[in-house]
C-alpha positions as CSV (number, residue, x, y, z in Angstrom):
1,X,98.2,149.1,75.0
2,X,96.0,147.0,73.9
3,X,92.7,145.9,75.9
4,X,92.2,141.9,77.0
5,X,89.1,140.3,76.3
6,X,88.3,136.9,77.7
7,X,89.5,134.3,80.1
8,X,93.3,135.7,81.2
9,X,95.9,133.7,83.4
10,X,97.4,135.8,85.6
11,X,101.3,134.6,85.0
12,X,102.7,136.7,87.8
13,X,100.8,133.9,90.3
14,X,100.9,131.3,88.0
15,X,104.1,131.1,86.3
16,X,104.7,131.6,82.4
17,X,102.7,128.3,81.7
18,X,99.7,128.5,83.4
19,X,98.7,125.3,85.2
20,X,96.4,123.4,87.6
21,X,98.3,122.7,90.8
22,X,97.5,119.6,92.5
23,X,97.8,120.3,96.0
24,X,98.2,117.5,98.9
25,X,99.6,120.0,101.3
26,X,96.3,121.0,102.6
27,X,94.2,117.9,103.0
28,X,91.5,117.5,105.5
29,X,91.4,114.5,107.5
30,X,87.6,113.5,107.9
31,X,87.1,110.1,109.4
32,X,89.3,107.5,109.1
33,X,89.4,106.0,105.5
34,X,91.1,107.6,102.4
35,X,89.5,104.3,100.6
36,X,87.5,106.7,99.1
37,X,88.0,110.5,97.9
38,X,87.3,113.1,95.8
39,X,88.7,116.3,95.0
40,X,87.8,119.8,95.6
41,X,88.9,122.5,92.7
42,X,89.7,126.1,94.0
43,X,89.2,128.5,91.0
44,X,90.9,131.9,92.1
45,X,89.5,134.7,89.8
46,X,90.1,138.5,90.5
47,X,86.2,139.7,91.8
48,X,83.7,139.9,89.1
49,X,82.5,143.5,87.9
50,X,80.0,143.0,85.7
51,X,75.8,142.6,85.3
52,X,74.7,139.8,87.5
53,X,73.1,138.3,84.4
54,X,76.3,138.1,83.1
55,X,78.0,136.9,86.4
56,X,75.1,133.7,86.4
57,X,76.0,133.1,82.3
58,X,79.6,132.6,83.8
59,X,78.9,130.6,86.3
60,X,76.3,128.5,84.3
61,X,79.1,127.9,82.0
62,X,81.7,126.7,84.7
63,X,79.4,123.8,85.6
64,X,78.3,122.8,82.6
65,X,81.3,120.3,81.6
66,X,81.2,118.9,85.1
67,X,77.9,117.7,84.9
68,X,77.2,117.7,88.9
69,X,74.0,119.2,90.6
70,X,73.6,123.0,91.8
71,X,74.9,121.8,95.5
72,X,78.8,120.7,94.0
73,X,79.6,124.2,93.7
74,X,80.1,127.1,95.6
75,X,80.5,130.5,94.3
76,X,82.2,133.2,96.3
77,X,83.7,136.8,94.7
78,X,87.2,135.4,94.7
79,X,86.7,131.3,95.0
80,X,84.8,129.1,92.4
81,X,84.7,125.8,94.7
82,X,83.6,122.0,92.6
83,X,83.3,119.3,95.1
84,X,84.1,116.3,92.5
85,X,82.5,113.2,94.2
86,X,82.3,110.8,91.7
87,X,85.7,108.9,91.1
88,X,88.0,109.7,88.8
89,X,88.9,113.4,87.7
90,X,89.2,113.4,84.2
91,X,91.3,116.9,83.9
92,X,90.1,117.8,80.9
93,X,87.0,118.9,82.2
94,X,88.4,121.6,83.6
95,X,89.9,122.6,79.9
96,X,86.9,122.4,78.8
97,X,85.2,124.7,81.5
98,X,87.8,127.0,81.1
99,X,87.4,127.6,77.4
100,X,83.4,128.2,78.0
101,X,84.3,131.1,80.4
102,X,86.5,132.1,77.7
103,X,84.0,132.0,75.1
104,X,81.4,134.1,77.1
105,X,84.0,136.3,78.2
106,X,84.8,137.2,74.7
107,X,81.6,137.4,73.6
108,X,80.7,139.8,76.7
109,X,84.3,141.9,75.8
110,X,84.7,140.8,79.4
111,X,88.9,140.4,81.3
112,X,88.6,137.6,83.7
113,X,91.7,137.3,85.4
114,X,92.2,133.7,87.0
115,X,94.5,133.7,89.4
116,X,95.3,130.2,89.8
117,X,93.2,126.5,90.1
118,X,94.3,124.0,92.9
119,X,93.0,120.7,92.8
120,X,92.7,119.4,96.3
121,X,92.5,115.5,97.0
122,X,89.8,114.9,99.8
123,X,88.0,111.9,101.6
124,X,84.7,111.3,100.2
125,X,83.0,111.8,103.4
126,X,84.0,115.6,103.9
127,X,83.2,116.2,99.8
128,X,79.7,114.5,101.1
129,X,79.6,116.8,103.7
130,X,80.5,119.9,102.5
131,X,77.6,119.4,99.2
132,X,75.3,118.6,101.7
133,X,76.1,121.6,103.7
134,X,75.5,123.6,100.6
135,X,72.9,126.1,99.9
């Protein structure tokens, strides 16, 4: 069998067409106005094993289409969180984040299995919040 290299989608989680799931099932209620919100994405890769150099290319890379300071992400071994605060989500920024791991990936003969990306809709205030929460 052959070896994968690069960003793979793992199709027994996500289906045979690997896709963003927009998910309104779990949405926080913070304060009392959805006037304005934001969304949280949930990257789900398998744990990382690999030279942290590596791991911080990767992660530089995931930001880098999204264009948001240091504080709108948090990195844990199995969640990639992006609190998007500022309007509209234009989707393909997560394309274009996704071909960047990809790329390094590749070029690193690295397998990164994602298991799946959620998009959550969430009031401003608790996107606020959680980014200024961050470390």
């Amino acid at each position: 069998m052959e070896k994968q290299i690069g960003l793979i989608y793992n199709t027994s989680q996500m289906g045979e067409n690997p896709s963003w799931l927009l998910d309104s099932t779990s949405i926080e209620t913070f304060g009392s106005s959805w006037t304005d919100f934001g969304y949280e994405i949930i990257y789900r890769p398998q744990e990382i094993r690999a030279t942290t150099e590596l791991i911080e290319e990767l992660k530089k890379t995931f930001m880098k289409p999204f264009g948001l300071s240091d504080k709108h992400y948090r990195f844990e071994p199995t969640f990639w969180r992006v609190y998007w605060d500022r309007g509209q989500l234009r989707v393909n920024l997560l394309h274009e984040s996704e071909k960047g791991l990809d790329r390094v990936a590749r070029e690193n003969n690295l397998a990164l299995m994602l298991n799946d990306v959620i998009i959550q809709p969430r009031p401003v205030g608790y996107i606020r919040k959680m980014v200024e929460l961050n470390k």
